[in-house]
C-alpha positions in Angstrom: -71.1 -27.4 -8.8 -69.8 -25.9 -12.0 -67.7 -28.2 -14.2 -65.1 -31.4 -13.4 -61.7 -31.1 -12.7 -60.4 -33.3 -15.9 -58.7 -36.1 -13.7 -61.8 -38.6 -14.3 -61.4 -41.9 -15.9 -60.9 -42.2 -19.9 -63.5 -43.9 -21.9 -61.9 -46.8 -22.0 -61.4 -47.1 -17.9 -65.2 -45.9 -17.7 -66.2 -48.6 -20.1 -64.0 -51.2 -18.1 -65.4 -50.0 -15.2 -69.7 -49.7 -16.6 -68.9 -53.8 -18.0 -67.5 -55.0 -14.8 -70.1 -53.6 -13.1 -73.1 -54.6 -15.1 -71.8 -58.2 -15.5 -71.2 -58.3 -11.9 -67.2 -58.7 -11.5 -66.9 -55.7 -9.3 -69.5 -57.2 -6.9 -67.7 -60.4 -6.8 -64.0 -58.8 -6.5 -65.5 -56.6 -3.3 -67.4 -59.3 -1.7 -65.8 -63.0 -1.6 -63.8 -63.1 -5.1 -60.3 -63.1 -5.1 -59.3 -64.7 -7.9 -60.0 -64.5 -11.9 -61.7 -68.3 -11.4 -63.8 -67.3 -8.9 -64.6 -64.2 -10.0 -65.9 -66.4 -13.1 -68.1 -68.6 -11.1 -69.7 -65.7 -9.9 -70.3 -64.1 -13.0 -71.3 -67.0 -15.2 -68.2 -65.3 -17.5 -65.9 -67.5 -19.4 -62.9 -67.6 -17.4 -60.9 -66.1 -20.1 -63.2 -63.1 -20.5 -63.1 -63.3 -16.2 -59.3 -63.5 -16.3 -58.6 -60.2 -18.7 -61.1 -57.7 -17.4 -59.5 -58.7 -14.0 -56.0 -58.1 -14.9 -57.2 -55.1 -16.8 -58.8 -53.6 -13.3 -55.4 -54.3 -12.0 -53.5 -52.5 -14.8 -55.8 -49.7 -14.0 -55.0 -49.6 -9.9 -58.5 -51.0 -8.8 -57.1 -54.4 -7.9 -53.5 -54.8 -6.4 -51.9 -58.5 -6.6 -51.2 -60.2 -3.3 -49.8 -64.0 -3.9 -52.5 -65.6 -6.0 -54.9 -63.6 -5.1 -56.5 -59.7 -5.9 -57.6 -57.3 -3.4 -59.3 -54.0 -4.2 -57.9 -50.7 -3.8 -58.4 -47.2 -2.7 -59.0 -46.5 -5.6 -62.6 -49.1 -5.9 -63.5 -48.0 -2.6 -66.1 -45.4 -4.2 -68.0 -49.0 -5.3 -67.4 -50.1 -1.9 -68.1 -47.0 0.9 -71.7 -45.4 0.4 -72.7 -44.3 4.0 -70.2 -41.5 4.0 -71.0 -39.4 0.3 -67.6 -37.7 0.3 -65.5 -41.5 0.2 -67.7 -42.2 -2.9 -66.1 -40.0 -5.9 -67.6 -38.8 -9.1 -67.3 -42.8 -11.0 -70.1 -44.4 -9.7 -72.2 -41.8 -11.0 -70.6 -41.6 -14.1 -71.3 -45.3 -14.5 -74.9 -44.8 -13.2 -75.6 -42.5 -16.3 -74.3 -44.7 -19.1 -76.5 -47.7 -17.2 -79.4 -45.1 -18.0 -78.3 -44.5 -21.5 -78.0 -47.6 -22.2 -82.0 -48.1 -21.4 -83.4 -45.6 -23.8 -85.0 -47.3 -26.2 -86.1 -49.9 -24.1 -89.8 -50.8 -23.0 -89.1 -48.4 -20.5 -91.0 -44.6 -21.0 -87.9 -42.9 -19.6 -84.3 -43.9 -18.3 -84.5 -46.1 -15.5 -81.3 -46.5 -13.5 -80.1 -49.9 -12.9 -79.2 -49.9 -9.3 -82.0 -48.9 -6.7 -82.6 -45.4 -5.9 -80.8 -45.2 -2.9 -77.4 -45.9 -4.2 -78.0 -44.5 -7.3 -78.8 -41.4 -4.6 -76.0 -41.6 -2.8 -74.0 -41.8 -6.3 -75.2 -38.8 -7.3 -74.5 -36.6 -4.2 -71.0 -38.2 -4.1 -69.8 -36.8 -7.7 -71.2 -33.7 -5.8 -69.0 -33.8 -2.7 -66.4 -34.3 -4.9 -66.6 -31.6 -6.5 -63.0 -29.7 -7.3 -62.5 -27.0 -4.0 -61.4 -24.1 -6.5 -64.2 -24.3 -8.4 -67.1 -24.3 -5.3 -64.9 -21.1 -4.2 -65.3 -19.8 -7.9 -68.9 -20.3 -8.1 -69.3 -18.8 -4.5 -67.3 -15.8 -4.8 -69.2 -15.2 -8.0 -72.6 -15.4 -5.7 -71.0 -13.2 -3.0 -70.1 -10.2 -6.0 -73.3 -10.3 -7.0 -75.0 -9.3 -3.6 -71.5 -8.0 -1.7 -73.6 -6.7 1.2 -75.7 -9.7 1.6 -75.7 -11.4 4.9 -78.3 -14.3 5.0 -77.7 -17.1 2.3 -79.6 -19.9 0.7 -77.9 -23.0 -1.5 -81.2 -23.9 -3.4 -81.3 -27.3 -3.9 -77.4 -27.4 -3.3 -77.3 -31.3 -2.9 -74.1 -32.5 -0.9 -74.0 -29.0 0.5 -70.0 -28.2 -0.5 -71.1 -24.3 -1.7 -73.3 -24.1 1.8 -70.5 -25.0 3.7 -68.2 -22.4 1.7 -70.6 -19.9 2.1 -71.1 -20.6 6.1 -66.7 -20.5 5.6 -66.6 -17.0 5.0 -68.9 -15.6 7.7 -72.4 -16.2 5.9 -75.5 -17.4 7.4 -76.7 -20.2 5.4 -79.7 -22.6 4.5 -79.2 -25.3 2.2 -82.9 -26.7 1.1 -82.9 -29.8 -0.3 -85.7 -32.7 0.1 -85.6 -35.2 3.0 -83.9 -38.1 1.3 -81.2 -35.7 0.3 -81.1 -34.1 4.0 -81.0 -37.5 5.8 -77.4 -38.0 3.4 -75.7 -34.9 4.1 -76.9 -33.9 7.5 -74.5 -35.8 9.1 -71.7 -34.4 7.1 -72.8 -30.7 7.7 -72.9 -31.0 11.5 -70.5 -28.8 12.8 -70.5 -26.7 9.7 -72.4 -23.6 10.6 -74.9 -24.9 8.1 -78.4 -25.1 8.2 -81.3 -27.0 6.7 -84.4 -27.3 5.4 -86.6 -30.0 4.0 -88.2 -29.0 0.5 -92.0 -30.0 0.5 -91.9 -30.6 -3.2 -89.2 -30.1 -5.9 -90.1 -26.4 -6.2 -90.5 -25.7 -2.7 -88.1 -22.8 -0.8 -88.9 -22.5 2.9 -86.7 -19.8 3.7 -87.6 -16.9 4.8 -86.1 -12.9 4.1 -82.7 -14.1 2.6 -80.4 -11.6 1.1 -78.6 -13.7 -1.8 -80.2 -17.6 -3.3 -77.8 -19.6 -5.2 -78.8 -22.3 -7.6 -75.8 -24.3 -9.1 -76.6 -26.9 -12.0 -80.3 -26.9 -10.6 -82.4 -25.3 -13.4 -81.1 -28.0 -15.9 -82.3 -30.7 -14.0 -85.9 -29.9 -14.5 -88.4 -28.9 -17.6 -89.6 -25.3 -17.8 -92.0 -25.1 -16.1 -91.1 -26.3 -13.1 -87.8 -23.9 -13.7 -90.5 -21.2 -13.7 -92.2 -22.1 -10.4 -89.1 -23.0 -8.5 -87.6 -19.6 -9.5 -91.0 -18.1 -8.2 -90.4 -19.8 -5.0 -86.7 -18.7 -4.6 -88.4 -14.9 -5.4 -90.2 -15.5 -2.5 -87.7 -16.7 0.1 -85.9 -13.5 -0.9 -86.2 -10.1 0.8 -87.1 -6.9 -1.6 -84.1 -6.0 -3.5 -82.4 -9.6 -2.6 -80.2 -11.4 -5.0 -80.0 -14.2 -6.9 -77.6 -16.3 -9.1 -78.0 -19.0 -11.2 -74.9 -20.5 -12.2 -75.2 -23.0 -15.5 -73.2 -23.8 -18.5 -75.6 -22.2 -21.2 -76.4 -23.9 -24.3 -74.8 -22.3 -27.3 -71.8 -20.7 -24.6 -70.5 -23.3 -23.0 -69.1 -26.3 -24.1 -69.8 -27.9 -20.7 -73.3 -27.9 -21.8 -73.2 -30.3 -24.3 -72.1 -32.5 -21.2 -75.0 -31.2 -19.4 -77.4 -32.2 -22.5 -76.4 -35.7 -22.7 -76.1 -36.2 -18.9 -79.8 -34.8 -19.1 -80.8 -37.5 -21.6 -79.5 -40.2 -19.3 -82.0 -39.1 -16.8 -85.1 -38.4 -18.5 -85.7 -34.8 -17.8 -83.9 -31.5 -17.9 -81.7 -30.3 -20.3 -79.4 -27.3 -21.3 -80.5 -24.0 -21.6 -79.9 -20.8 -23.1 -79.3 -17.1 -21.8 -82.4 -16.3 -23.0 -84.4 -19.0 -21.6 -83.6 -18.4 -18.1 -83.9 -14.8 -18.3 -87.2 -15.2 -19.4 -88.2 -17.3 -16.2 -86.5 -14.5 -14.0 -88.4 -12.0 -15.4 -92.0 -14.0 -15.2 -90.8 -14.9 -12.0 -90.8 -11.0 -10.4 -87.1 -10.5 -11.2 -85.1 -7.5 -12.8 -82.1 -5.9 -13.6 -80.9 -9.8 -14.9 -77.5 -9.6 -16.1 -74.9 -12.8 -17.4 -71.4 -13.0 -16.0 -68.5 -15.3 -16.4 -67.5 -17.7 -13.6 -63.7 -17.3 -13.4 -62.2 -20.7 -13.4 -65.1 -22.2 -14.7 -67.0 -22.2 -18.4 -70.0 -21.6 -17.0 -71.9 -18.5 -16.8 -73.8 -16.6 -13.7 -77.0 -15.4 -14.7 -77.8 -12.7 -11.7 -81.0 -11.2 -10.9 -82.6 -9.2 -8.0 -86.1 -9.6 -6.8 -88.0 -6.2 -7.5 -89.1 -4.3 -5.1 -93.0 -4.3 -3.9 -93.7 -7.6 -5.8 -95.9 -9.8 -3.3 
């Protein structure tokens, strides 16, 4: 959803926490370590080095002291609790990002996380579910002004499914397509939601059918232009004649959220930010008209709104 809330970790706890991880401290601390010693014969650290990142995790309220020994707090269980997306926070994936940083350059062709795909997954759709609630309400309400009289909804590629769920909130019908890997997360957290799904065949599959309004939050960045220009032909297609949709994305060159955006994009190997002009040119190849930019109270990203013209096949 459209932009972090501010309360994340500084650099300095994110680089704490991105070390730890990578030399293996906070596996040892949530497995069998209790101590700084032990915690070095995991590690292979010197127990100097052991013994100051682990008070340093305490200083910053991931470890609390009890007698000689540490235990990890609510605050480390996002390292700890990965069934359940919404107890993982946005950290995790924070730390997964600077792992993939840290690769380019490498043999590798691309960034290549360091953890397996499933966490790394998991990690991703859990900065997602944790997104701030005012701003999935902002970037839904700025979805329902754009089609006011729309009934039937679709959260393209809406990963955790938060804006689904707000839109199902206020009386909407609503799909949320994702892929399979994605649905088999999130599916369990959407029961009871009014939501429902459907698995993407491909990354620029749609299979919807006769919606009124698509939304498509921080989605277009994730992938180059040309497969931009076929998902949007795809979301053209899952909408009726006239229907609405809105993409929602800090735009290069507007918002300073997409320098964020650019980097984060670097991490993973594809995507980037783009301009105004870039996605209105997709729209418009894509069957759309009448594309206007708008604001997102709350936010600083923009809503760039289109509807599907009439009689295109």
């Amino acid at each position: 959803m459209p932009t972090r809330d501010g309360s994340g970790p500084d650099h300095e706890e994110l680089l704490l926490l991105w070390t730890a991880r990578r030399t293996g401290v906070l596996d040892a601390l949530t497995t069998a370590a209790g101590t700084a010693s032990a915690v070095a014969d995991e590690t292979g650290l010197d127990r100097e080095t052991a013994a100051r990142v682990v008070r340093l995790l305490d200083e910053y309220g991931y470890l609390h002291r009890m007698g000689d020994e540490y235990e990890v707090t609510n605050r480390a269980l996002g390292f700890l609790a990965t069934r359940d997306v919404r107890s993982i926070g946005a950290t995790p994936h924070a730390l997964d990002r600077l792992d993939a940083l840290s690769e380019l350059g490498s043999d590798t062709t691309e960034a290549s996380p360091i953890l397996p795909g499933d966490r790394t997954l998991r990690h991703r759709l859990g900065a997602h579910a944790a997104t701030p609630k005012a701003v999935v309400r902002a970037g839904v309400t700025a979805a329902i002004r754009a089609a006011p009289d729309a009934e039937r909804a679709v959260d393209v590629r809406g990963a955790s499914g938060v804006a689904a769920a707000e839109f199902a909130r206020r009386g909407h019908a609503v799909t949320l397509v994702e892929s399979e890997a994605v649905l088999d997360v999130v599916g369990p957290m959407l029961t009871g939601q009014g939501v429902e799904t459907a698995a993407a065949s491909s990354v620029t599959s749609v299979p919807v059918e006769d919606a009124d309004l698509a939304l498509l939050t921080a989605v277009l960045q994730r992938h180059p232009p040309a497969t931009n220009r076929a998902l949007l032909e795809s979301t053209r297609d899952a909408l009726d004649a006239g229907g609405v949709v809105v993409v929602l994305e800090p735009l290069r060159g507007d918002a300073p959220a997409a320098r964020r955006v650019a980097v984060e994009r670097l991490a993973s190997g594809r995507g980037d930010a783009y301009t105004e002009s870039e996605i209105r040119t997709w729209l418009a190849e894509a069957g759309f008209v009448d594309v206007e930019r708008r604001d997102v109270p709350g936010t600083d990203w923009q809503a760039v709104v289109a509807r599907r013209e009439r009689g295109v096949d």
